[in-house]
C-alpha positions as semicolon CSV with decimal commas, in nm:
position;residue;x (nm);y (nm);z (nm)
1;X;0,000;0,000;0,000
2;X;0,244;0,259;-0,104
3;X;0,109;0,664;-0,055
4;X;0,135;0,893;-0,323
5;X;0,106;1,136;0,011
6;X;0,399;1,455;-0,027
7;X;0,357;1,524;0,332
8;X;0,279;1,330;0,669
9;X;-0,021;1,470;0,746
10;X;-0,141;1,371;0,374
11;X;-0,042;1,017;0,442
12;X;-0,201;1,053;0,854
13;X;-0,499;1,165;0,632
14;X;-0,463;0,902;0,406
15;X;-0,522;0,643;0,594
16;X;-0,868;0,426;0,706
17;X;-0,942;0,529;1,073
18;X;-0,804;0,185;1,140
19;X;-0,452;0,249;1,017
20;X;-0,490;0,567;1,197
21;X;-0,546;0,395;1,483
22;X;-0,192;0,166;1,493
23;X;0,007;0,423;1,240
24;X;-0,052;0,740;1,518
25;X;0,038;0,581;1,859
26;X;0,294;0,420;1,655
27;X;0,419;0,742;1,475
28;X;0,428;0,891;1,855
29;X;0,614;0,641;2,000
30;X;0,912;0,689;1,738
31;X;0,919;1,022;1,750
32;X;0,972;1,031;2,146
33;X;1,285;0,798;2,131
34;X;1,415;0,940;1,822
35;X;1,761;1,068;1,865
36;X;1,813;1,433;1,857
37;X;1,828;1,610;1,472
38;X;1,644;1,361;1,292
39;X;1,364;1,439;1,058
40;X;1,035;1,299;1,020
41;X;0,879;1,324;0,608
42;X;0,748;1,066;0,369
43;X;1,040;0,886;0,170
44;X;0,938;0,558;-0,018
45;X;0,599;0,619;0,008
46;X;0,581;0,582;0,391
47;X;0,668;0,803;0,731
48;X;1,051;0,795;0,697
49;X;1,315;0,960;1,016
50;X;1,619;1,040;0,856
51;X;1,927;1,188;0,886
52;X;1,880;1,555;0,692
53;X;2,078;1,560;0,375
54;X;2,185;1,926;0,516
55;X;2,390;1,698;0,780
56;X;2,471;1,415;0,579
57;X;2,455;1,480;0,196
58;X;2,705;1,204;0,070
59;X;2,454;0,907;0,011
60;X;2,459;0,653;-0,237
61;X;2,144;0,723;-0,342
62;X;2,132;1,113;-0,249
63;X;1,827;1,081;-0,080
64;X;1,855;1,148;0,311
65;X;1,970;0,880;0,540
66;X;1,713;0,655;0,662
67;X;1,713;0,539;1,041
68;X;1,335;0,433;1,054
69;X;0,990;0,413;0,865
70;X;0,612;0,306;0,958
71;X;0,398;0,238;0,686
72;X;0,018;0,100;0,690
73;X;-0,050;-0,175;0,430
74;X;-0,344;-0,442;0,347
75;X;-0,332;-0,628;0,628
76;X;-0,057;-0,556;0,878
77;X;0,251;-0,274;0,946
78;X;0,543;-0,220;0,885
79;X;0,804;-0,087;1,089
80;X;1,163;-0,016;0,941
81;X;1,462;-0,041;1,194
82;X;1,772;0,029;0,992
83;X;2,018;-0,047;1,267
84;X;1,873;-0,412;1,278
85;X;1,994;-0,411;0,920
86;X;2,279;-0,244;0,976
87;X;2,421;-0,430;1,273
88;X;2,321;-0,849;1,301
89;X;2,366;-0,842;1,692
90;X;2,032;-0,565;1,644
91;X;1,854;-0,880;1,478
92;X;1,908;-1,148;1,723
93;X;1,875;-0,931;2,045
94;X;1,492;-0,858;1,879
95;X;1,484;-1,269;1,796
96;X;1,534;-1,335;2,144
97;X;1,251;-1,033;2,261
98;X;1,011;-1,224;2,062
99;X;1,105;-1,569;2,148
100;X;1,056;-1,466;2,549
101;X;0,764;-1,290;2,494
102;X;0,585;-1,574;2,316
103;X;0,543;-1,337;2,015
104;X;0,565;-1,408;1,609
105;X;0,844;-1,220;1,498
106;X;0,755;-1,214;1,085
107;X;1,122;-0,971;0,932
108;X;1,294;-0,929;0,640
109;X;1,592;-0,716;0,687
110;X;1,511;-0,429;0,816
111;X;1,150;-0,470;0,808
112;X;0,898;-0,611;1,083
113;X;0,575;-0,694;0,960
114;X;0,288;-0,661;1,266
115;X;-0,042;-0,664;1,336
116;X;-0,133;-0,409;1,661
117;X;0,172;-0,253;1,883
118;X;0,153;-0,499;2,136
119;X;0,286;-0,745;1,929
120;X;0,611;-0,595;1,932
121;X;0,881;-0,596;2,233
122;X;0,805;-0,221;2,253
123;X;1,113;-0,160;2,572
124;X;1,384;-0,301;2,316
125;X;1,228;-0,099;2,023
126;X;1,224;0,159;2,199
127;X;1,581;0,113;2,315
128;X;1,747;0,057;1,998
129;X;1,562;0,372;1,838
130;X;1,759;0,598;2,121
131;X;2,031;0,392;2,094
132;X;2,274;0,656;1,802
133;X;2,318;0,990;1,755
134;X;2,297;1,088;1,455
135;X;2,682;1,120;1,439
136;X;2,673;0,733;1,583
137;X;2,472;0,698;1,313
138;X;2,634;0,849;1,043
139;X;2,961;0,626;1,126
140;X;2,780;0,307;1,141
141;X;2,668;0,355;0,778
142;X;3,018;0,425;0,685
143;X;3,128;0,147;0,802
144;X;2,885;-0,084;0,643
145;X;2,951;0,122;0,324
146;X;3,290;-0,042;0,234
């Protein structure tokens, strides 16, 4: 279900009032353990924080750096944690949230696919979203870059 929305209130507006529903608790929650400087706007057709290209300008794909993304589709969420990509410790300290908590964990790389918030380990989410700075940040996609 990608938007064709240019701003994040178009894509808030958007959505059914039960997207709304997951997306907005879920869009607040992000945006109080972001780290400092980052920016929320729609990038690939979904609520993107990044890293403003007026900090960091020198991506591969010019576009600025992305650190995390919601997005509603058909019939779940998406939530985009590119440090789980980014470093594979990330991935299995979130394998072993969901194993203890008796929850499905359903990821790609970056990507995990859920149904309401409670299905997610919301303390280590939360944890590994304030985890960087954006200089942190910056330095772990440099590294991964070579």
């Amino acid at each position: 279900m990608k938007s064709n929305a240019t701003t994040v209130q178009a894509y808030i507006d958007s959505l059914t009032f039960e997207h709304q529903a997951v997306i907005l608790p879920m869009r607040s929650f992000i945006l109080s353990h972001l780290p400092e400087g980052m920016q929320e706007n729609i990038s690939w057709g979904m609520l993107s924080y990044e890293v403003p290209l007026e900090v960091y300008p020198t991506t591969y794909n010019k576009k600025p750096l992305l650190y995390a993304a919601i997005a509603a589709q058909k019939q779940y969420y998406s939530l985009y944690l590119m440090g789980v990509y980014l470093e594979e410790d990330r991935k299995a300290l979130l394998q072993k949230a969901f194993e203890k908590s008796g929850k499905r964990l359903s990821m790609g790389k970056s990507c995990i696919r859920f149904k309401r918030m409670e299905d997610l380990p919301l303390d280590l989410i939360g944890q590994m979203l304030s985890s960087h700075t954006i200089a942190s940040y910056i330095a772990l996609y440099e590294q991964n870059r070579k």
